[in-house]
C-alpha positions in Angstrom: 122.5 75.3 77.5 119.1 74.3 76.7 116.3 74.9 79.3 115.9 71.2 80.5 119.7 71.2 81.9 119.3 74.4 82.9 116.2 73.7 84.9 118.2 70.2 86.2 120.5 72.5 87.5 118.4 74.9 88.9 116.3 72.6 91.1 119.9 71.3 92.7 120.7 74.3 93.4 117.7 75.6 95.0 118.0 72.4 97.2 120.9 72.4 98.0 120.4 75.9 99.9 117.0 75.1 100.7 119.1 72.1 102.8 121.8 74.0 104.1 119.7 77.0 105.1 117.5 74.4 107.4 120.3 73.3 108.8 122.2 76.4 109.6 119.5 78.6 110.0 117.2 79.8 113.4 113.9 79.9 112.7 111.7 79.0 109.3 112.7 77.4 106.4 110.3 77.2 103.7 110.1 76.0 100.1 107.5 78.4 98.8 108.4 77.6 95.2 107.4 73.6 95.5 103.3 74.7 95.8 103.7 78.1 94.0 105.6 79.4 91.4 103.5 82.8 91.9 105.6 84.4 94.6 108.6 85.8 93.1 110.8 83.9 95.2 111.8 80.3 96.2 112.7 80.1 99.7 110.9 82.3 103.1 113.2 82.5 106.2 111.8 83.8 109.0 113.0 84.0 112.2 112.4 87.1 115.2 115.3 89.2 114.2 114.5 89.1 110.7 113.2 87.6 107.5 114.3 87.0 103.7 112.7 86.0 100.7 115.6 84.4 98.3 114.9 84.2 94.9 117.5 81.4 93.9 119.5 81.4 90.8 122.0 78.4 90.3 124.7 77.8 87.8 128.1 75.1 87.4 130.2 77.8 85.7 132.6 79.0 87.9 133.8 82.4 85.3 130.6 83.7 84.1 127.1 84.1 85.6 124.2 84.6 83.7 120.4 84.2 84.8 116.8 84.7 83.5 114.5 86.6 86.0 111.1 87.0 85.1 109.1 90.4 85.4 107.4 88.8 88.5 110.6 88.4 90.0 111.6 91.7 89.4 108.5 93.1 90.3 108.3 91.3 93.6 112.1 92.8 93.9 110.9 96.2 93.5 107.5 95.4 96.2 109.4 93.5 98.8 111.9 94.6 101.2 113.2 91.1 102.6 113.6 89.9 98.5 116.9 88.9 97.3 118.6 87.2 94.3 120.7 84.8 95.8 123.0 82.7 93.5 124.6 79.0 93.8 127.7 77.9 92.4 128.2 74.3 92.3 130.6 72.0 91.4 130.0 70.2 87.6 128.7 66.9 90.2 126.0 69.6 91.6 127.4 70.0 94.9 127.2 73.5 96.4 130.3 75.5 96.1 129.5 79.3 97.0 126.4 81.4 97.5 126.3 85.5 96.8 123.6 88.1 97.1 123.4 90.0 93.4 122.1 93.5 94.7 119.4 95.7 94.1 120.0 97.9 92.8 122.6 96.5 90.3 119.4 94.4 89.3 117.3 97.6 88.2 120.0 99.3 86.7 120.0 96.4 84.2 116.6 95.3 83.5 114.9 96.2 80.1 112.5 99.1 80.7 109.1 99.1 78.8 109.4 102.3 76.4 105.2 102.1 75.3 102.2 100.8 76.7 101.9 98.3 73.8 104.9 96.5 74.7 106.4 95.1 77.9 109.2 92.4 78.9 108.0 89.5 80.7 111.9 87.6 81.3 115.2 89.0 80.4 118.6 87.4 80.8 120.9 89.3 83.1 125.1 88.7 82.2 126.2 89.4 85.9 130.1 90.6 86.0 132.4 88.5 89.0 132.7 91.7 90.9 128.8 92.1 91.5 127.9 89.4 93.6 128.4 89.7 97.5 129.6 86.7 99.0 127.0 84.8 101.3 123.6 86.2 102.3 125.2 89.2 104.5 120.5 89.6 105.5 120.6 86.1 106.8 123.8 86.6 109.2 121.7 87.1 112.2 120.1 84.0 112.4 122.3 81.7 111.3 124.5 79.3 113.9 127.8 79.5 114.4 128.1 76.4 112.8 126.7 77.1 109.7 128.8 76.5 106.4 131.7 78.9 105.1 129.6 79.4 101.8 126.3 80.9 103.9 128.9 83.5 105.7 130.8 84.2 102.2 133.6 82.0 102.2 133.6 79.7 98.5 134.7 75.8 99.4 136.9 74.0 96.9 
């Protein structure tokens, strides 16, 4: 896939949450991504039970999951308690289809590590197996209405 498309399809997805988590969600919704790539994440929810800072990772391949994180994702992972790598499967016509938290510590194992001072990984791609991913966005739960879509609480939609 070459990194236009993949870009095209990252932006839905991020939007497509970014929409779904303002609707469904107490609190505040924020796009930190659209005035700063610096971060290490896309989207700030904040409400007084809790907070989350969702790094978002899209795809239309419903069998295999693979994503780029940067080393300022990572290291932002590794800094920040409320961060999480959330990914969005939608359909081929970019609508949302399911949402799953990658953990942790799954993420670290996997990384590259920097073996010398002279050297150091600044993006790597990550091959995530089916089983990994945890349906919805399990740190969210608490502030999200009742109403709020099957694919926020874990449940994929056709």
């Amino acid at each position: 896939m070459d990194t236009e498309e993949r870009s095209r399809i990252g932006t839905a997805g991020e939007l497509a949450l970014l929409h779904l988590l303002a609707e469904s969600a107490t609190g505040r919704v924020e796009h930190v991504a659209a005035w700063s790539d610096g971060h290490g994440y896309d989207i700030h929810v904040d409400a007084d039970q809790c907070s989350a800072h969702l790094e978002v990772k899209s795809t239309v391949r419903a069998s295999r999951l693979t994503v780029y994180i940067s080393r300022n994702e990572y290291e932002t992972m590794l800094r920040d308690p409320f961060w999480e790598l959330v990914t969005v499967r939608l359909s081929p016509g970019l609508q949302l289809r399911a949402v799953a938290v990658v953990p942790r510590d799954w993420i670290a194992e996997h990384v590259p590590s920097d073996r010398t001072t002279r050297g150091s990984w600044e993006s790597c791609r990550l091959d995530i197996p089916p089983e990994v991913p945890i349906p919805g966005i399990p740190s969210i739960a608490p502030m999200l209405a009742a109403t709020a879509p099957a694919a926020l609480k874990g449940m994929a939609t056709n």
